[in-house]
N, C-alpha and C positions, 0 to 999 in steps of 0.2 A: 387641297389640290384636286382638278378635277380627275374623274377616273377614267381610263380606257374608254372611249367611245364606241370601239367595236366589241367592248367586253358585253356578257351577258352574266347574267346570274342565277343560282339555285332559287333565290329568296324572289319568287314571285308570287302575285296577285292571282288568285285564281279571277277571270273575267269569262262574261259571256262571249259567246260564238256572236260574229259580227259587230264586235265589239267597236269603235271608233274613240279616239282618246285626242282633248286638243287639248295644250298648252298655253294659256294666255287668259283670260277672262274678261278683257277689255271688249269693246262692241265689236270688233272683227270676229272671236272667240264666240263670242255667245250667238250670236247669228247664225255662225257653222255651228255650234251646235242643235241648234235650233233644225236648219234646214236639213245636217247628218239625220237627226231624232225623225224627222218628216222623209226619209229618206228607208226608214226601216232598223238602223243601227242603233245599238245599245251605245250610248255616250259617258262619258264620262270628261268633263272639264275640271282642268288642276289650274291655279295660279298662287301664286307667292306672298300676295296683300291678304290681309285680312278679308277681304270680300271681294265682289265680282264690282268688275266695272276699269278695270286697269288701271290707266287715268286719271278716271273718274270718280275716285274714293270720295269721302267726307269726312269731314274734320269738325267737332263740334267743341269749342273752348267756350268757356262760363256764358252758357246761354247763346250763344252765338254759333250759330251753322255757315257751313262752305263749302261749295262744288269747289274741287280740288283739280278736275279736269275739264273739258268744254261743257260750254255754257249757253251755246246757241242753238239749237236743233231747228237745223233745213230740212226739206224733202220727207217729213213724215210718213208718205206714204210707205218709205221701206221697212219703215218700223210695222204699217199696217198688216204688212208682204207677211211677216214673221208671225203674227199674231193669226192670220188667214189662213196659214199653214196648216192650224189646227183645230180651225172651223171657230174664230174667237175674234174679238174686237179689242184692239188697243187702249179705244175708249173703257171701256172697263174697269180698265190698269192702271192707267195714267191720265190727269187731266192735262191737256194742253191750252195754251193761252198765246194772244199776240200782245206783245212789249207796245206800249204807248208808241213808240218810235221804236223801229228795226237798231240804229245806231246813232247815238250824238257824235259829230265832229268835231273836236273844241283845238283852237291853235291858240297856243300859249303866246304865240311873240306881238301876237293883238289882242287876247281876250276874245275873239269872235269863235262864232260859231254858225252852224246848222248840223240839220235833222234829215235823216235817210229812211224812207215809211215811214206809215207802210202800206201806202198807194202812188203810184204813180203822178196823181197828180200834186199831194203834198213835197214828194222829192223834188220835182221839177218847181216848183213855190218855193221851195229854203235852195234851191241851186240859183234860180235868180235871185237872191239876197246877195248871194257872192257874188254871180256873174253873170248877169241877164243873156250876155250873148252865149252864154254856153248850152241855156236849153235843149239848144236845136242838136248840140251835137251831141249830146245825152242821148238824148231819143234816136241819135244817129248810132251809138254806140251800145246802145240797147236791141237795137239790129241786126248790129252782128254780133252781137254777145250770142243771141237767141241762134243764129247761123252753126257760130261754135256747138253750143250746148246741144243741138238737133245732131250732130253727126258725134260730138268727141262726150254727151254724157247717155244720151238715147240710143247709141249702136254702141258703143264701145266702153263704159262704162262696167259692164259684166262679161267684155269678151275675153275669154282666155287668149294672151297674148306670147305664151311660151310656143309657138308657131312665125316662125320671120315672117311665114308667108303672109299671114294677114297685114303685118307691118306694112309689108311688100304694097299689098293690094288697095289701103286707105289712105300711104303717104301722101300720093298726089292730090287728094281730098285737104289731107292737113295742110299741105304748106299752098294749096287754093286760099287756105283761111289764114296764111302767113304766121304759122304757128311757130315759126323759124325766129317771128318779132318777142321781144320779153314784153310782160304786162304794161311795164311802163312804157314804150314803145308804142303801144297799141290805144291807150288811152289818151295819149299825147297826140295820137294822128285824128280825134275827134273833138276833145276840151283842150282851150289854152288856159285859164285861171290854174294858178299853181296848186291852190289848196286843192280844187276839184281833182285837179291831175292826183291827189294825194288820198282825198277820201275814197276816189272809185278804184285805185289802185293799192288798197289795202289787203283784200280778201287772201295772198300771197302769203303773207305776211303772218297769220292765222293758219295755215296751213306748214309754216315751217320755212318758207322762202324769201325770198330777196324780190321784191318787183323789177327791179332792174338788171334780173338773173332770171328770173323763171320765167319759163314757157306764156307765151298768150292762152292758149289751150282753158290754163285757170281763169280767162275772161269770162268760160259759161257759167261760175258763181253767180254773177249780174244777172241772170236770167235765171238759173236754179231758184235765186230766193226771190225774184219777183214774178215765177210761175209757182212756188210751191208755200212762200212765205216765209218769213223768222218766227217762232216758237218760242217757248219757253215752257218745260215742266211743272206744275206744280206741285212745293217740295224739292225742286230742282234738281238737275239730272243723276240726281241718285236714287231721287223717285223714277227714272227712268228704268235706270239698272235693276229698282229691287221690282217694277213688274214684269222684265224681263226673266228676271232670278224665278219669280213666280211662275211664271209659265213654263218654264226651265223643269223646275218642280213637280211641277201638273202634269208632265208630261213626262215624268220620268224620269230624266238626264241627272247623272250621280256630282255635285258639286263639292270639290274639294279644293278650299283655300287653305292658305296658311303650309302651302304644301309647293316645294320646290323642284325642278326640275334638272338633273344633271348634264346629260347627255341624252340621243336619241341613241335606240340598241338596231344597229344593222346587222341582218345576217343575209348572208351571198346576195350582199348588196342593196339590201331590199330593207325598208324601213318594218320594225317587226314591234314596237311598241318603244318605252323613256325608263330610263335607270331614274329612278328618284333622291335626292342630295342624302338620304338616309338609306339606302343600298337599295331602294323596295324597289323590284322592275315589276311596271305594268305592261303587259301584253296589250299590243292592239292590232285589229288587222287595217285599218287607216287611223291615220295619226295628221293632225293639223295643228301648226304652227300660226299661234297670234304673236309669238315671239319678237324683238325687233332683227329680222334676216340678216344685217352685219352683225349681231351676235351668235346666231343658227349657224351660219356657213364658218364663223372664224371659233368656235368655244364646244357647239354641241356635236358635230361630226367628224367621224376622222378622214384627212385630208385626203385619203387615197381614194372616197368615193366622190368628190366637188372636180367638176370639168373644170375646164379655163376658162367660160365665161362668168362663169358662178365666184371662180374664185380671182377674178379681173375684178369684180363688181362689188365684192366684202372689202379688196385691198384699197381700191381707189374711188370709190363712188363719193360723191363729196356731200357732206351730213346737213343736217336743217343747223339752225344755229339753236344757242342754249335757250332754256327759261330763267327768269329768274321769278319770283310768285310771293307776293307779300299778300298775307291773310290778315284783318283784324277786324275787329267793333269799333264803334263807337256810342257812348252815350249820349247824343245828340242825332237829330234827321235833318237831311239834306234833302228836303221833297222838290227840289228844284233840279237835281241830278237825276238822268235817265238811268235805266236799266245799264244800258250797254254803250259809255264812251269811248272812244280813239280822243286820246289826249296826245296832240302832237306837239313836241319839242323842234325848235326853233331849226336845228338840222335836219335836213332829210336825206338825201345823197349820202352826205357824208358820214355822216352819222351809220346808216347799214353799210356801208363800206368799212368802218371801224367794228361792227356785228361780225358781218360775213366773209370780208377779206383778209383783213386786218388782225383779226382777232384778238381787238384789245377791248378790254372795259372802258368805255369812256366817262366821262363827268355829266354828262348830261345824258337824256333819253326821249323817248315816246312810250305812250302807256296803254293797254287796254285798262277800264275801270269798271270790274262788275259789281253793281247794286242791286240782288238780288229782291231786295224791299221793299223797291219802287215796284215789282210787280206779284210779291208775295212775303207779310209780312211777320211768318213765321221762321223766318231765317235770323230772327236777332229779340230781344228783349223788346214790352212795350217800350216804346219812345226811344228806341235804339237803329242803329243803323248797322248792316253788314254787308263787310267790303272782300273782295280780294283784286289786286289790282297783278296784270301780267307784264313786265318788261323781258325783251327780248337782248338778247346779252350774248357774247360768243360761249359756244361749247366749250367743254374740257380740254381741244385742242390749244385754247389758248393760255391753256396751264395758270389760272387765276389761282390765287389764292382764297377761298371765299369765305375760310373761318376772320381771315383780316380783312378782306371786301365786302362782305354781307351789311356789318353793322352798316359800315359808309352809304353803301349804296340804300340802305330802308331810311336812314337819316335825310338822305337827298330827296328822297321820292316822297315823304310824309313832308319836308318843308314846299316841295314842289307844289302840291296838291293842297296846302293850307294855303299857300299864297295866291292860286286861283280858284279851282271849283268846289273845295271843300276848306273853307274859313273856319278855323276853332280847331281843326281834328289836333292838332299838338295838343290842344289840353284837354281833349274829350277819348283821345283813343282808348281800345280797350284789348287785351290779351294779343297782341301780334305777334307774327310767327310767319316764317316763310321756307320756301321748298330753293332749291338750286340746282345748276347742272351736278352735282356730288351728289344730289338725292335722286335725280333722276338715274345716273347711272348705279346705283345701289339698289334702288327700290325696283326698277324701271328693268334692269337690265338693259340699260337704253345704250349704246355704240356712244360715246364719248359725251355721254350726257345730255345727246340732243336730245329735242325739245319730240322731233317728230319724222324720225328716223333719218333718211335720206331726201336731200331736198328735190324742190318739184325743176328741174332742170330739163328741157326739150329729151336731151342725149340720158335722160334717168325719167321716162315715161315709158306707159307702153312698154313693148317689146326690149329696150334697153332698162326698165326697171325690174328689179330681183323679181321672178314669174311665181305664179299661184301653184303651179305644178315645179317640187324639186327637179333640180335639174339632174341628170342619170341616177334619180334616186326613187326606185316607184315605192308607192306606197307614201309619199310625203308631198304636203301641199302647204301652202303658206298666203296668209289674210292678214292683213292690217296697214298699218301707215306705209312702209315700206313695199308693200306689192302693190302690184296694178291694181287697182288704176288711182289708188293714191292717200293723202292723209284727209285729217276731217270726218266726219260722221260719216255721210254721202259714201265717203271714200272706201272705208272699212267695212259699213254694212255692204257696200256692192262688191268686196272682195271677196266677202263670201258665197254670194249670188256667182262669181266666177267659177268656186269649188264646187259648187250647185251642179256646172255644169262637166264638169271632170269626174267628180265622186260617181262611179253605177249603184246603182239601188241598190240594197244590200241582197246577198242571196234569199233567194223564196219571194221577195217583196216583187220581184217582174211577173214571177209566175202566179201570184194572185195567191199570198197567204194572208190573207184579212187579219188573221192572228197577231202580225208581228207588226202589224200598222199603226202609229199611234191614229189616237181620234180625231178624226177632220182633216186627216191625208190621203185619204183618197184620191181627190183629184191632183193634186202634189204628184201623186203615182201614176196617174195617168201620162199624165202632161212628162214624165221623167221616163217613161219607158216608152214613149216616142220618141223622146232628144234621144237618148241613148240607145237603146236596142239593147241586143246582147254582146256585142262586141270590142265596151268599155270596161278597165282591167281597174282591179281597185289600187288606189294608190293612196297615202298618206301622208302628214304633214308634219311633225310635231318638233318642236325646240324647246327653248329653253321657257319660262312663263311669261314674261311680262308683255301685256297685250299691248297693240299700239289702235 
């Protein structure tokens, strides 16, 4: 049962002076660490998985490896941000690489297909295989993607939005860009071919939403990855986290998994460090939540210190829909399978209507299919192949049974997949094993098992989505899927970059104590005690662990 939220205890940690403590270790988590450690603060990151990376864990069965959380990395440069920090190069850490093809399209109710990158001119080459006449409005749509992404990921992407005002002052900007239209909406006003209206309206969908429910806003993805590219780790994105973990290290910052969070300790209102599920209270003087925020505001605090809009926002904000995640090998290769498909089932409408509104399991689905082998082939045995394939399925909301649905549904999706793009896998599969909305709300502490906290909805953006500064709660700040400015990599490492700009440098760090700086923060320090001055109050974040 959890304990007192406003209780404190005898049984504390002694911690350093300037201490900063975040809960979560997923990539929102370790970024704030990262930028707090560059900021002057003694850090300390707790999460509840065996390792850092939230998510993103790794699963390795008889020989066979598996990114267990995303699988794409956009926008590298943020990741660069984090490394520069400390006078250091990413390259170093991690190799990065571009996938043959960004993404395959494959539509099951024809057997056809195309290819998405990863150049502009090969997209526009497999778009007229579909649909000659759509070209034009690609590259039309490409336009104003680039229009979005210039104001809603290059202004507003790290602006602290716990301010109406600024709401106030950009809205006539957004709804100029018709941000008011949904993804699907918006793709349809430039391509008519059904499938195209399907592959450029996917990126939603990945992120936790409904194309036919979320905001245009998510149309600047079309320009994010054809300004910054699709990537891929090698080692895959666990190789990401452990050179994250590494520099984490190198610089200091105390790493404790396997370690769970109860509640946040308020005293006269003010966040003051985390009771730990085993009594231990850590002292912090800021405290940062990678937490998922419908479980922060409704489990870690007691209720007398959450305003009304905070606590509007835990009761009623409407959630991403479930995962469901089947891992396996096989003994055989499919060098004809890309890196990264969208296998689409015969429904579309209807079908995320039964996802997102409905909230039924249906018979049929759509799939992502990662083949991590096609572009690194130490993820499986020689002459093996390894898979984890993502359907998207309603949350815990819809009260499945999934000890009696699981089998059903991996039966469905292994015969799916043997009778189009992977022939044989029934007699060649190997060790399978899959994750569901019950694990994600278990492992995850995920609000009803979603996939990716709160969905991407116009009215749950920005200013209306859960803010990076608690609300009447100084001293607590909050990063990941659910805060602004949203899910996705892109999304969480800029949530940090928002507490970047709320966090004041720690005491001594303004006034020029070289001493408590880590290496290669210098300018970090610079550039922070111009944004800031002296007239920003420290504040803190922290909840419960599990990072989004």
């Amino acid at each position: 049962m959890p304990r007192d939220p406003a209780a404190t205890s005898d049984n504390s940690a002694p911690n350093p002076q300037n201490h900063a403590l975040v809960i979560g270790g997923g990539f929102g988590g370790m970024a704030a660490s990262l930028r707090l450690r560059a900021k002057g603060y003694h850090v300390t990151i707790v999460d509840r998985c065996p390792r850092l990376g939230g998510r993103a864990q790794v699963f390795e069965r008889e020989g066979f490896r598996h990114d267990a959380g995303p699988t794409v990395i956009t926008a590298p440069f943020l990741f660069e941000e984090l490394f520069n920090l400390f006078g250091k190069k990413l390259a170093n850490y991690v190799e990065l690489v571009v996938p043959e093809q960004w993404y395959r399209f494959y539509f099951d109710e024809d057997q056809t297909q195309f290819d998405y990158g990863p150049t502009q001119e090969i997209t526009e080459a497999e778009i007229a295989k579909v649909s000659p006449d759509d070209v034009r409005g690609y590259r039309r749509f490409n336009d104003h993607a680039k229009k979005i992404y210039d104001l809603a990921f290059t202004k507003l992407s790290d602006a602290p939005f716990h301010n109406p005002g600024l709401m106030v002052k950009y809205l006539p900007s957004l709804l100029r860009l018709r941000s008011y239209e949904t993804v699907w909406q918006m793709i349809s006003r430039f391509v008519k071919n059904d499938k195209v209206r399907r592959a450029f309206s996917i990126q939603p969908l990945l992120l936790g939403g409904n194309p036919y429910q979320t905001t245009s806003i998510y149309g600047l993805i079309n320009h994010l990855e054809r300004e910054h590219g699709v990537w891929f780790p090698m080692g895959g994105t666990g190789a990401l986290v452990d050179g994250l973990a590494t520099l984490m290290t190198e610089e200091g910052i105390d790493i404790r998994t396997n370690t769970t969070v109860d509640h946040i300790i308020i005293e006269d209102g003010i966040a003051r460090g985390v009771m730990l599920d085993n009594g231990q209270a850590i002292r912090a003087d800021v405290v940062v939540s990678n937490a998922d925020p419908m479980h922060l505001y409704k489990h870690m605090l007691p209720p007398g210190v959450i305003n009304t809009p905070a606590t509007i926002r835990s009761r009623h904000a409407r959630l991403s829909m479930g995962l469901y995640v089947l891992f396996f090998g096989a003994d055989k290769q499919w060098p004809e399978v890309a890196h990264h498909t969208i296998w689409f089932g015969k429904r579309h409408k209807e079908l995320l209507d039964d996802i997102f509104n409905r909230k039924v399991l249906a018979d049929d689905f759509s799939l992502y299919l990662h083949r991590p082998t096609a572009t690194d082939p130490s993820f499986a045995p020689a002459g093996a192949d390894s898979f984890y394939v993502l359907c998207p399925v309603p949350n815990q909301q819809g009260d499945i049974d999934w000890a009696e649905e699981e089998p059903k549904l991996r039966q469905r999706i292994i015969e799916a997949l043997d009778c189009s793009i992977l022939p044989g896998l029934r007699d060649t599969i190997r060790a399978p094993f899959s994750m569901t909305p019950d694990n994600f709300a278990h492992d995850y502490l995920s609000a009803a098992g979603a996939g990716f906290s709160i969905a991407p909805h116009f009215t749950q953006s920005a200013w209306f989505r859960f803010h990076n500064r608690a609300e009447t709660i100084p001293g607590l700040y909050l990063v990941g899927a659910g805060t602004h400015p949203g899910a996705g990599l892109p999304g969480v490492v800029c949530s940090a970059k928002v507490i970047d700009k709320l966090v004041p440098l720690a005491p001594g760090m303004a006034s020029g104590m070289a001493s408590e700086m880590p290496p290669g923060a210098s300018a970090h320090k610079a550039h922070q005690a111009t944004d800031h001055g002296s007239s920003q109050r420290v504040g803190s974040d922290g909840a419960t662990n599990q990072a989004a």
